[in-house]
C-alpha positions in Angstrom: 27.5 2.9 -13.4 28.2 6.2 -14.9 27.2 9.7 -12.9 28.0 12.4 -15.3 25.7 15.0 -16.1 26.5 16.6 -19.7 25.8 20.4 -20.7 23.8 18.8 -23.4 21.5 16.9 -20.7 21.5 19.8 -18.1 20.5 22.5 -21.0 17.8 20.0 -22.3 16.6 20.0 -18.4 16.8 23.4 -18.3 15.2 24.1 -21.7 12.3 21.1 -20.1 11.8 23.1 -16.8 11.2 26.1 -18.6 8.8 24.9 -21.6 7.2 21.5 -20.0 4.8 20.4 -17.2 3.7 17.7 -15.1 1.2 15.6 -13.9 -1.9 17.6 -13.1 -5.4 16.8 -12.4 -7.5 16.6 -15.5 -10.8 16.5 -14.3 -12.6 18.9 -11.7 -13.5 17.5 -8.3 -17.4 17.8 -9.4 -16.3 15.1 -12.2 -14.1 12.7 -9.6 -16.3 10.0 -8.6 -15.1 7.9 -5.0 -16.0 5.0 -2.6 -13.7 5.1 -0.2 -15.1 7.4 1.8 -18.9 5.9 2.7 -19.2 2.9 0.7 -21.3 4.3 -1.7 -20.1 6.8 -5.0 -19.7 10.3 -4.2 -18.5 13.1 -6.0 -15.2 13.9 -5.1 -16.5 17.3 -4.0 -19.2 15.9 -1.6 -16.4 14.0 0.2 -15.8 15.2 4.1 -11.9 14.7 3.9 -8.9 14.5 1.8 -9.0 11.6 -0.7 -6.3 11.3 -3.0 -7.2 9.7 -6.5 -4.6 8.0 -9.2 -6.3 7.4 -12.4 -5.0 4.9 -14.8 -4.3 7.5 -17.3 -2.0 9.1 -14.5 0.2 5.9 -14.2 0.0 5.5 -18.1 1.5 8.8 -18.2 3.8 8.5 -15.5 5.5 5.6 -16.8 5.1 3.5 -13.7 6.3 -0.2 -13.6 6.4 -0.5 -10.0 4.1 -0.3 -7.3 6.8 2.3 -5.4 5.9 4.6 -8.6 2.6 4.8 -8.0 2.5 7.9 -5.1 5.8 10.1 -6.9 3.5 12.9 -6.8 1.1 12.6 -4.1 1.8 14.1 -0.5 1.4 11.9 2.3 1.6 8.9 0.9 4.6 6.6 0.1 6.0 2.9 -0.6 8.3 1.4 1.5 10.8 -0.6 -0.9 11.5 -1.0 -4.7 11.5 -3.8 -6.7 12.3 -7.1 -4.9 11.7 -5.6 -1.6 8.5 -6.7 0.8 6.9 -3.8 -0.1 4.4 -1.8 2.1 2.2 1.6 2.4 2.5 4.7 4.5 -0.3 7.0 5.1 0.5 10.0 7.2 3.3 8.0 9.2 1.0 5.1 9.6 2.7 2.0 7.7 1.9 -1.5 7.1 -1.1 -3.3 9.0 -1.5 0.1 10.3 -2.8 0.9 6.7 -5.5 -1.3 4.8 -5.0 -2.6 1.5 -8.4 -3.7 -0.4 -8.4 -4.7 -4.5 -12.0 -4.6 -5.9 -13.6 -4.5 -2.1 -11.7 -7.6 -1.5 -9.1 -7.1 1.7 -5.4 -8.4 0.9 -3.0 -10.1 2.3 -1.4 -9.1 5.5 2.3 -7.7 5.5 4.7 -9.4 7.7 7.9 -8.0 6.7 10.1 -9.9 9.4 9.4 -12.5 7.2 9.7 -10.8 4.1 6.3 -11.0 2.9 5.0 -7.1 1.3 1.3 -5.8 0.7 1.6 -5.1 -3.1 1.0 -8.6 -4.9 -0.7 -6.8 -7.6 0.5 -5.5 -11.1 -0.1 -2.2 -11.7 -0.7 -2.6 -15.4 -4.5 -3.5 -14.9 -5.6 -0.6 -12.0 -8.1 1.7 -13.4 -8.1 3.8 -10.1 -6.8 4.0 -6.5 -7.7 6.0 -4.1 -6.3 6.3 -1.1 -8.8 7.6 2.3 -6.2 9.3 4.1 -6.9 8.9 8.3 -8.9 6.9 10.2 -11.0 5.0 8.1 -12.6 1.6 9.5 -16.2 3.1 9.7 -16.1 2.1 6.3 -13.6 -1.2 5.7 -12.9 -2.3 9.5 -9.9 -3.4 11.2 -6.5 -2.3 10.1 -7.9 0.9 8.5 -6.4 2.7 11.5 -4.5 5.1 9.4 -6.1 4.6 6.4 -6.9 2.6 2.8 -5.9 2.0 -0.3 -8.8 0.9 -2.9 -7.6 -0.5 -5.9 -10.2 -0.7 -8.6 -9.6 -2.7 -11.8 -10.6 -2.5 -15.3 -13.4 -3.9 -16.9 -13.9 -5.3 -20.5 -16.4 -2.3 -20.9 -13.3 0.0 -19.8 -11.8 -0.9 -23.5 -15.3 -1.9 -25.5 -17.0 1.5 -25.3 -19.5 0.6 -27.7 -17.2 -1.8 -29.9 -17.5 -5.7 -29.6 -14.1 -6.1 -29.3 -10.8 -5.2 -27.9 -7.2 -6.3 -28.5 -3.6 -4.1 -27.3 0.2 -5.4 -26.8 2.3 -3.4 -24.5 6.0 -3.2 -24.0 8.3 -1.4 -22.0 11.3 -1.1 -20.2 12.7 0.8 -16.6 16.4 1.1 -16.1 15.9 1.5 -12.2 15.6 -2.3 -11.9 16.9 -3.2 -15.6 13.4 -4.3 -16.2 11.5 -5.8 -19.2 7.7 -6.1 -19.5 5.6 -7.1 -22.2 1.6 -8.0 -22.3 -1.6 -7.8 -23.5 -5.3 -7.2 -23.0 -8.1 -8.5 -24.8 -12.0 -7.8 -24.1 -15.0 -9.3 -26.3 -18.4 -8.6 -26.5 -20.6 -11.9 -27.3 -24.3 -11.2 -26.5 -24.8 -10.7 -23.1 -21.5 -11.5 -21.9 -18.4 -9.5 -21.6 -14.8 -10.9 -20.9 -11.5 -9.3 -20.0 -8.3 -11.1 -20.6 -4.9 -9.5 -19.5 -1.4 -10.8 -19.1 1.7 -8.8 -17.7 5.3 -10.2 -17.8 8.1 -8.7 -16.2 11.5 -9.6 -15.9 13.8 -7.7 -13.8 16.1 -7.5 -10.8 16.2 -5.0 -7.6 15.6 -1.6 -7.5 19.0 -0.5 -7.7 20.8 2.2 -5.3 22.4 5.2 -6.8 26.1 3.5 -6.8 24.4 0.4 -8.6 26.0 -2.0 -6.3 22.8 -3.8 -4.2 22.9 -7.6 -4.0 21.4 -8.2 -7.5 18.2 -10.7 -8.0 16.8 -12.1 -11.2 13.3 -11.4 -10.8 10.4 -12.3 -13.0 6.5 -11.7 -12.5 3.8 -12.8 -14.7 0.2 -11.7 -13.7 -3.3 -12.8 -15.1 -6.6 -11.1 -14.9 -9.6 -12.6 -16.1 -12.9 -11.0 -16.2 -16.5 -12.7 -17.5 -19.4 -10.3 -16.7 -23.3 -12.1 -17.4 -25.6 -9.2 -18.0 -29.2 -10.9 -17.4 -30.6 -7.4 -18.6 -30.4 -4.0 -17.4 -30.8 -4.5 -14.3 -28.9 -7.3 -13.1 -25.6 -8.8 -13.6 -23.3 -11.6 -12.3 -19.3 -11.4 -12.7 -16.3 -13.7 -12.0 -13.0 -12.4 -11.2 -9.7 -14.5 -11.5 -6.9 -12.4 -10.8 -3.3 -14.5 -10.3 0.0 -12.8 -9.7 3.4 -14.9 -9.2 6.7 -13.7 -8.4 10.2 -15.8 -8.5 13.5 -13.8 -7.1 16.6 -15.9 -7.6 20.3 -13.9 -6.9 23.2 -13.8 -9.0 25.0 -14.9 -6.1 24.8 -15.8 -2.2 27.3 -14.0 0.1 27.8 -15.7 3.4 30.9 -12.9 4.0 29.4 -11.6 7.5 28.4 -7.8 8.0 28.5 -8.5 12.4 26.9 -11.6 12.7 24.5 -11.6 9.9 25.5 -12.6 6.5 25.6 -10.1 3.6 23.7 -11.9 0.8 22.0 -15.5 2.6 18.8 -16.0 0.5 18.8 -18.7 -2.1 15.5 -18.8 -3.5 12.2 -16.4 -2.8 8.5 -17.0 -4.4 5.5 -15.8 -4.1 2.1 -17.0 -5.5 -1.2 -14.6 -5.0 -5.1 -16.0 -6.1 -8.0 -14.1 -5.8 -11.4 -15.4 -7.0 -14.4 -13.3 -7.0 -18.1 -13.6 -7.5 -20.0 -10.4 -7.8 -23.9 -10.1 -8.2 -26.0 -6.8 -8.5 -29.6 -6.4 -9.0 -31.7 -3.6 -9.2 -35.4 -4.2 -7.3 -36.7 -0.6 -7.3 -38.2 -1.3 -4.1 -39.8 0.4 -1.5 -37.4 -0.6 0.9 -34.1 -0.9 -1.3 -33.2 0.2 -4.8 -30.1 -2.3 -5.5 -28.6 -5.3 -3.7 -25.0 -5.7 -4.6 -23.1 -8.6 -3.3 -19.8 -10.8 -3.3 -18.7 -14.3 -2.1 -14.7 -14.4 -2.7 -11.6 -16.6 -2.3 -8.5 -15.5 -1.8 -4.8 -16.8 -1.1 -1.2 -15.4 -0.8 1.7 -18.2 -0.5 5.1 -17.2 -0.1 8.4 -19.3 0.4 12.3 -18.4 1.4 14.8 -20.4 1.8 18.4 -18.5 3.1 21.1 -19.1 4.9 21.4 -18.3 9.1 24.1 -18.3 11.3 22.5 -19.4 15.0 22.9 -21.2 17.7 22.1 -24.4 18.4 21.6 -27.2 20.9 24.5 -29.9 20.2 25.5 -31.6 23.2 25.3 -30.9 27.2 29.0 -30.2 28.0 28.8 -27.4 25.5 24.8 -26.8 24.7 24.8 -23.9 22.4 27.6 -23.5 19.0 27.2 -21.6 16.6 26.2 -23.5 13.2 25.2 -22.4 9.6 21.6 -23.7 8.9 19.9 -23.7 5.5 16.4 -22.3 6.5 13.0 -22.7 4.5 10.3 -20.2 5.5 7.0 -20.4 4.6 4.0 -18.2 4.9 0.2 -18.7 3.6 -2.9 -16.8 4.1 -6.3 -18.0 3.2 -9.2 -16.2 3.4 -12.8 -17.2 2.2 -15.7 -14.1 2.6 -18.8 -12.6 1.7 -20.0 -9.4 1.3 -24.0 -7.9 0.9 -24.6 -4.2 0.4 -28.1 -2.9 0.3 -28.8 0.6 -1.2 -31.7 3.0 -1.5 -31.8 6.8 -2.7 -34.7 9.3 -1.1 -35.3 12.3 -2.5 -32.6 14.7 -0.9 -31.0 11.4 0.6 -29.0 7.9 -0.2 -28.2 5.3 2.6 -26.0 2.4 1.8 -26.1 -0.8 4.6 -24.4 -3.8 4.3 -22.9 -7.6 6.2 -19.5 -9.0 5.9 -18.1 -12.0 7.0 -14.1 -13.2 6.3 -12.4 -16.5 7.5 -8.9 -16.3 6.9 -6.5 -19.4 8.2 -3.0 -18.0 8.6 0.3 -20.4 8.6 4.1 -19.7 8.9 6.9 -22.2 9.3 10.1 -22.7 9.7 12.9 -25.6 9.3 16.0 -25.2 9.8 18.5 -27.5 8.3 22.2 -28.5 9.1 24.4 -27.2 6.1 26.7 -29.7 7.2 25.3 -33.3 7.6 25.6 -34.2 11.6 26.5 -30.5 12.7 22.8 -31.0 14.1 19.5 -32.4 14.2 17.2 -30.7 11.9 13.9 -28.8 13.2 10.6 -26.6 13.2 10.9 -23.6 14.4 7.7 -21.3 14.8 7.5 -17.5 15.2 4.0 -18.2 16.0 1.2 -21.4 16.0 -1.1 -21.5 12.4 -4.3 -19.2 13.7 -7.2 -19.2 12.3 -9.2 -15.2 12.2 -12.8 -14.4 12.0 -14.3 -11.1 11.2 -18.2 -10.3 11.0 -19.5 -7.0 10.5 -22.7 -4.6 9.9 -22.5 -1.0 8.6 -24.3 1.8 7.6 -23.6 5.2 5.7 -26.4 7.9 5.1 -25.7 10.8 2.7 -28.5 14.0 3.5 -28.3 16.9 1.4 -30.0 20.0 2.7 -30.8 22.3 0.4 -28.2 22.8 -2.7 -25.2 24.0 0.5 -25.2 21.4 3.2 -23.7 17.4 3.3 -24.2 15.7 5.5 -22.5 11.7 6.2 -22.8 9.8 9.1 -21.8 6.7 9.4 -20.9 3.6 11.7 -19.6 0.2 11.4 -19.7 -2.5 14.5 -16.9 -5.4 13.6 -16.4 -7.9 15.7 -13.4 -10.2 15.4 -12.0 -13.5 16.7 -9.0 -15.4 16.6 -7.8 -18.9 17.3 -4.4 -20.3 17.7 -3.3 -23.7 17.0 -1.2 -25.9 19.5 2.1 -25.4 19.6 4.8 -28.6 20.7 7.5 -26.3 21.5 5.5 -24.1 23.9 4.3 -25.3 27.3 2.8 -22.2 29.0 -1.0 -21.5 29.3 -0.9 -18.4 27.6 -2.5 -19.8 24.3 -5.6 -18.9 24.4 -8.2 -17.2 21.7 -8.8 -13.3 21.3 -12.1 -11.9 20.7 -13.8 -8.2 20.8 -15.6 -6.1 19.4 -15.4 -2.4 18.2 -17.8 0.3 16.9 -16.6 3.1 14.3 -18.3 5.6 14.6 -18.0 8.3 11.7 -19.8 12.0 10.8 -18.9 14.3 7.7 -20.0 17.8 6.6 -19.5 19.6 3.6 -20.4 23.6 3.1 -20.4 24.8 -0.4 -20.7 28.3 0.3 -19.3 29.2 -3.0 -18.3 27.5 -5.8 -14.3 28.1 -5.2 -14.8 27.9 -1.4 -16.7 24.5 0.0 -15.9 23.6 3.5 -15.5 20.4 4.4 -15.0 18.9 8.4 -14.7 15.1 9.7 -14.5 12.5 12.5 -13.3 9.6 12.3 -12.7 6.7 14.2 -9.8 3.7 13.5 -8.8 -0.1 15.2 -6.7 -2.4 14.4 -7.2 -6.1 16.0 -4.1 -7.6 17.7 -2.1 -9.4 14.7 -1.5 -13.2 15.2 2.4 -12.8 15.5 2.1 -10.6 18.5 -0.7 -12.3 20.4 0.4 -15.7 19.5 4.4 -14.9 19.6 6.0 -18.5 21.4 9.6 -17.6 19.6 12.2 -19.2 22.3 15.5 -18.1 22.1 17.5 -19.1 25.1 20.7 -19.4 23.3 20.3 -15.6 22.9 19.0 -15.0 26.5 15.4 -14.1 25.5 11.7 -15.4 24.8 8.8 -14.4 23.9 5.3 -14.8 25.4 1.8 -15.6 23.8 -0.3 -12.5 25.3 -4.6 -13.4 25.5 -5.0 -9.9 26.6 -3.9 -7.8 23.8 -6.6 -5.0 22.7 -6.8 -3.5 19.8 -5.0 -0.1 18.9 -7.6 2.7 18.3 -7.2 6.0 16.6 -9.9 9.1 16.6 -9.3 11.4 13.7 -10.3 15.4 12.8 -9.9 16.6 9.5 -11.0 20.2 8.8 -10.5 21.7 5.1 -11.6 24.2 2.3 -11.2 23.1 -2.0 -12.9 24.9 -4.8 -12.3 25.6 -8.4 -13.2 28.7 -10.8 -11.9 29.9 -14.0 -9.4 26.9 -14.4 -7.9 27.3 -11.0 -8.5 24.5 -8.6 -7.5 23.8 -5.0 -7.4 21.9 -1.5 -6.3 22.8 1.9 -6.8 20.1 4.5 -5.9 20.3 8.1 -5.7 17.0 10.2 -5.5 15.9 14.2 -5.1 12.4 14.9 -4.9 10.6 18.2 -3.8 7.0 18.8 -4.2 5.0 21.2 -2.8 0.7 22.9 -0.2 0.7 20.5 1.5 -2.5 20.7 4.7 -2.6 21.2 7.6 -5.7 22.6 8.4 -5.0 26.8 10.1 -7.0 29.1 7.7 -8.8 31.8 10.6 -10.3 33.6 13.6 -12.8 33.9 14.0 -16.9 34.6 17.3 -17.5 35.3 19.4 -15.8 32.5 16.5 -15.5 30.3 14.8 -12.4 29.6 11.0 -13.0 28.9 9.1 -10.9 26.8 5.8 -9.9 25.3 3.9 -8.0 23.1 1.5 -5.1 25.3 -0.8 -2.2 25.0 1.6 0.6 25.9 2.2 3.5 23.7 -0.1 6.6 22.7 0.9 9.1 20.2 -0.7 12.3 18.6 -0.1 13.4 14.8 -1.6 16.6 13.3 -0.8 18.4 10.0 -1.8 20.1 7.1 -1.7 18.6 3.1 -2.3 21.2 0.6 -2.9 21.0 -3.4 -3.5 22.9 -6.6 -3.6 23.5 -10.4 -3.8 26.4 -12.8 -4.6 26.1 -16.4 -2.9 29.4 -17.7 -4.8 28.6 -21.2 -5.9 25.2 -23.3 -2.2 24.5 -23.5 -0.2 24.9 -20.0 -1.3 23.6 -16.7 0.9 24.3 -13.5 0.6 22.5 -10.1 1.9 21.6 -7.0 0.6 20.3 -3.2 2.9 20.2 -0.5 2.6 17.7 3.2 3.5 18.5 6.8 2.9 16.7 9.7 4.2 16.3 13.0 3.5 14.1 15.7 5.0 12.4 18.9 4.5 9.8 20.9 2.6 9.5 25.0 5.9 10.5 26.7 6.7 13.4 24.2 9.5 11.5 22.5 9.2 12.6 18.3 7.6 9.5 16.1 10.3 8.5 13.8 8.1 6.9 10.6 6.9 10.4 10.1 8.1 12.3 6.6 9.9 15.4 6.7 7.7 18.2 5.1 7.7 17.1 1.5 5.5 17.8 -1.8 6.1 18.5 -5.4 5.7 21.1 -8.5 5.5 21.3 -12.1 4.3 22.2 -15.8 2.6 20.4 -18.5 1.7 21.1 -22.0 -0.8 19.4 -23.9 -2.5 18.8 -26.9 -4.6 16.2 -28.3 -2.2 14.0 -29.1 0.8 14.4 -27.2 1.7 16.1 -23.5 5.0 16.6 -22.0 5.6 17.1 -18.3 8.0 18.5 -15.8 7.9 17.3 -12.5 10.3 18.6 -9.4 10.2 16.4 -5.7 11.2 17.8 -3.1 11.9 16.6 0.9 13.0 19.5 3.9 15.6 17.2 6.2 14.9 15.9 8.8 15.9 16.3 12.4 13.3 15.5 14.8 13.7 11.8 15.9 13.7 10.4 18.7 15.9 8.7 20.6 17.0 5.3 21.8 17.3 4.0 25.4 20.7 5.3 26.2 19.9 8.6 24.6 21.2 8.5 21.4 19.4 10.1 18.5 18.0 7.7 15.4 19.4 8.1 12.1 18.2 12.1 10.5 18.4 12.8 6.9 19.5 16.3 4.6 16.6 17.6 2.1 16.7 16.9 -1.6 15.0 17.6 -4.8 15.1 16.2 -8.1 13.2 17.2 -11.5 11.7 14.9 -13.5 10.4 14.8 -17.1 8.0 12.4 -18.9 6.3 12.4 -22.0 3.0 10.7 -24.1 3.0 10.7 -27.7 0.3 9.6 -30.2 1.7 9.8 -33.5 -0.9 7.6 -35.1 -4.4 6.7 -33.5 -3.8 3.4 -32.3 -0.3 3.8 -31.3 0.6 5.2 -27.7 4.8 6.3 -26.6 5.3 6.9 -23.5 8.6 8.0 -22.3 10.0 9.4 -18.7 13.4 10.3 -17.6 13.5 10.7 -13.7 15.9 12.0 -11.6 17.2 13.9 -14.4 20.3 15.9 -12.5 21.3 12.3 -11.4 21.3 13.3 -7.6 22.3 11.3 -4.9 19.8 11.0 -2.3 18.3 9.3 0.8 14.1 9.8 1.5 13.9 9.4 5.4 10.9 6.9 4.5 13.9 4.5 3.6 16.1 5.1 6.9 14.0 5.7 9.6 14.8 4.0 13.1 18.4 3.0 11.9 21.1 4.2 14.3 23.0 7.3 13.5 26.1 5.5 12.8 24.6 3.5 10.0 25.8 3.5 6.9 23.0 4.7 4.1 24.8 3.7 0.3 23.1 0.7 0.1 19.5 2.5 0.7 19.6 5.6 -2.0 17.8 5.7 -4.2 18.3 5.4 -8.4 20.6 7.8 -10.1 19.3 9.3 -13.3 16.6 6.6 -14.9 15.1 6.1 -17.9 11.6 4.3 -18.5 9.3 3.6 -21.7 6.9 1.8 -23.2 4.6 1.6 -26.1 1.3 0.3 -26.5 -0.3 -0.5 -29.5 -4.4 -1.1 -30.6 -4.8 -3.2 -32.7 
């Protein structure tokens, strides 16, 4: 792979910086309409804290065709992993279960990334927004919203009717990060009183390459379906199905059982990944004295993953000499299945709304293991369980109120009570009485203000409170490894991990200037973390306990300036800071990052330069003999992407990112390692082109 930048490329960049801009907002925060942060829709700029929106247009614009695209330009906020990874979400240093994930008010799948399963079974191709409730956010969506939520909203067939009966476009497209090609198409139709969406994505691709090119390679191809019928009974009530499907199968180019210490460099054979979601949603509008609309959901939902890979362990094979070391062909399987409902109840008083609702979710939750001699008689074949199949219950009632006072004063309190319950099944191999069900309850509490005391300068201040139940593979852990000298322990006792959130901040906009300035405070409490409880014999036992605290606070700023009809500049910028109960640093927070840029635009076309930057970063923490964890140097890179119309129903979209072709290393990608470890394989792309066109017909 070729690194060489050309004086033709670097005076087009230069040229680009100087005439070209990049993504801004287009609409004011008085247009921005948001759930995420009560339940109910809310202008942007009645909203007690930071919420960060991506429009389709945006990811249109940006080219995107990979969920790790999605946040380029948004502060505080990041994907862990490219293309082919288990991908996952960080919020303000909060990562993975730690962050919710919900599609269309329907919860997904849980990560579990030691098993290689992500969060983002989803294609981006059919999101009409996200936003993303940065902080503590389970007032409104409940467990595992302890440092936040993505909502992903998707497109309806009125999205593309808009007054017209029907609706057909073709896409095509292509990213040179991951050598990937995508092509699909969307249909809507109009047929009385019923509307239906139709939309199909193909990709076919490999991993998201490092900026030498030279990452185990992987033939990956996607297809996703979403389907969409929507009754209208009249104007006042409605029923609508949801099918959405999304299927993923990764097969190498090659396995590499060379060994990199005692782990092998390339050992996975085959990976796929199926995810189902079916959704019934009803609304009606009674216009009573007691309620003005009941909205309501009954849903079914599944994520099924499977990886089979070479190990190197060892095993039982006789008693003269009980454990050798033998290749096994492992298949790993993991499935989630979760079946819920949903009622939300909503009334609006004169200078007041209140939105109320129920939710109930049963999700059953399986992984396995078998492990398999690669050579016949080397052993005898067997399960292997990380943890028993579990089944989880959550019921919950909330309630939001929005009061306005006057034309200055917002006020939103809010509360949810959740109350969860988990069951484990039996397992053979464990024969302790530690196996035993989990149940509790929490209340989140939650209470915003906003000030608008001018309109360039409204104040906004909020608290908020976070949990996150104990996760099945830490309460129900019965992994046994006495070849290696350790186990671990189911633990019945586990709590859940709390935060409490403050977020004070100031946005306004006048005369084509527009801004935000947020400050935040978060405190966290029972983190759960892996200790040592004692020793039989030569065997260390472990398990999983309440134990850690940690603090975070920072400040996320953002604005734009339309200099005239034709050039917009903007930029936002992300500090935080945090450590942990005994003062040691928090390594998965970001160095102080953010972004700038220009755009032109006209009617028909806009270009856009965009430059990302990251400070390094030195404040880690350290390990148990006193060693600092991996740090990372700063970095920038300029970016420039393009949308042409030439022709009404014809749409080009073009981006080159990375344009300098730096090589780099975000922290988000390295945190935790050692200091000593090597990062090549974990930079990210050189220079990298993407396109696509999309045609109406």
């Amino acid at each position: 792979m070729a690194h060489n930048n050309t004086p033709s490329l670097i005076a087009l960049a230069v040229a680009a910086g100087l005439m070209s801009p990049a993504f801004a907002a287009d609409k004011k925060a008085d247009e921005v309409m948001v759930v995420s942060g009560s339940r109910m829709e809310q202008k942007l700029e009645d909203v007690s804290a930071p919420i960060a929106v991506i429009t389709s247009e945006q990811i249109e614009e940006q080219v995107v065709s990979n969920v790790a695209d999605l946040f380029r330009y948004e502060p505080g906020v990041s994907v862990q992993g490219g293309a082919g990874d288990a991908q996952t979400f960080t919020i303000r240093g909060m990562s993975e279960n730690r962050v919710k994930v919900v599609q269309d008010g329907v919860r997904q799948n849980d990560a579990y990334k030691n098993g290689g399963v992500g969060q983002t079974y989803f294609d981006t191709d059919m999101i009409k927004q996200i936003e993303v409730a940065k902080g503590p956010a389970s007032a409104a969506y409940g467990s595992d919203a302890l440092g936040g939520v993505i909502a992903i909203t998707t497109k309806d067939a009125g999205d593309f009717l808009k007054g017209r009966d029907s609706y057909l476009d073709a896409t095509t497209g292509y990213a040179s990060s991951s050598h990937q090609n995508m092509a699909g198409f969307t249909g809507a139709l109009r047929t009385g009183d019923f509307e239906n969406l139709l939309r199909y994505t193909w990709r076919d691709g490999g991993v998201t390459q490092n900026y030498d090119g030279d990452k185990n390679e992987f033939d990956i191809v996607s297809q996703a379906v979403l389907f969409k019928s929507k009754w209208n009974f009249n104007d006042d009530q409605f029923l609508k199905l949801t099918v959405d499907y999304f299927t993923e199968g990764q097969d190498p180019d090659a396995v590499d059982l060379t060994k990199a210490g005692s782990v092998f460099n390339q050992p996975i054979t085959d990976k796929d990944t199926d995810n189902v979601s079916v959704v019934l949603d009803h609304g009606i509008a009674l216009n009573a004295a007691w309620v003005d609309r009941i909205d309501s959901k009954v849903y079914y939902a599944r994520t099924k993953q499977t990886l089979d890979q070479y190990a190197s362990s060892k095993y039982p094979v006789n008693p003269r000499n009980p454990y050798v070391t033998k290749n096994s062909l492992d298949h790993n399987g993991f499935e989630q299945e979760s079946l819920g409902a949903q009622v939300k109840f909503s009334k609006a008083l004169d200078n007041q709304r209140l939105a109320w609702g129920v939710e109930y979710e049963h999700t059953d939750n399986e992984r396995t293991r078998f492990k398999a001699p690669t050579v016949p008689g080397d052993f005898v074949g067997y399960s292997e369980l990380s943890f028993p199949s579990t089944t989880s219950e959550r019921s919950a009632i909330w309630a939001f109120d929005e009061i306005k006072f006057g034309e200055r004063w917002v006020l939103t309190p809010g509360a949810r009570y959740e109350y969860y319950k988990m069951t484990p099944d039996e397992d053979p191999a464990y024969t302790g009485d530690k196996l035993q069900k989990v149940s509790e309850g929490e209340l989140s509490p939650k209470l915003g203000l906003v000030f608008k005391a001018h309109e360039a300068a409204n104040l906004f201040a909020q608290y908020s409170h976070g949990f996150k139940a104990p996760m099945y593979d830490n309460a129900f852990s019965t992994l046994n490894h006495q070849a290696y000298g350790y186990r671990i322990e189911p633990n019945p006792n586990l709590k859940s991990e709390s935060s409490d959130g403050i977020d004070l901040g100031i946005r306004g906009s006048a005369g084509g200037f527009s801004y935000e300035v947020a400050t935040f405070y978060n405190k966290f409490e029972d983190f759960i973390e892996l200790a040592q409880i004692g020793t039989e014999g030569r065997t260390a036992v472990f398990e999983y306990q309440n134990l850690d605290k940690a603090t975070t606070k920072g400040v996320e700023a953002k604005a734009d300036y339309w200099l005239n009809d034709l050039v917009n500049v903007w930029g936002n910028l992300a500090y935080i800071d945090g450590k942990d109960g005994d003062g040691n640093y928090i390594n998965s927070l970001s160095p102080l990052n953010g972004s700038v840029g220009l755009r032109l635009e006209q009617p028909n076309w806009n270009i856009n330069t965009a430059l990302r930057f990251a400070d390094d970063m030195d404040k880690v923490r350290q390990d148990a003999k006193g060693n600092d964890y991996i740090k990372s140097a700063g970095w920038g890179v300029v970016d420039i992407f393009a949308q042409f119309k030439p022709m009404q129903d014809l749409q080009l979209n073009v981006g080159v990112f990375n344009l300098f072709d730096k090589e780099y290393v975000s922290y988000e990608s390295i945190t935790g390692l050692a200091a000593s470890s090597s990062t090549t394989n974990l930079t990210e792309p050189g220079r990298n082109l993407s396109a696509r066109v999309k045609y109406v017909f």
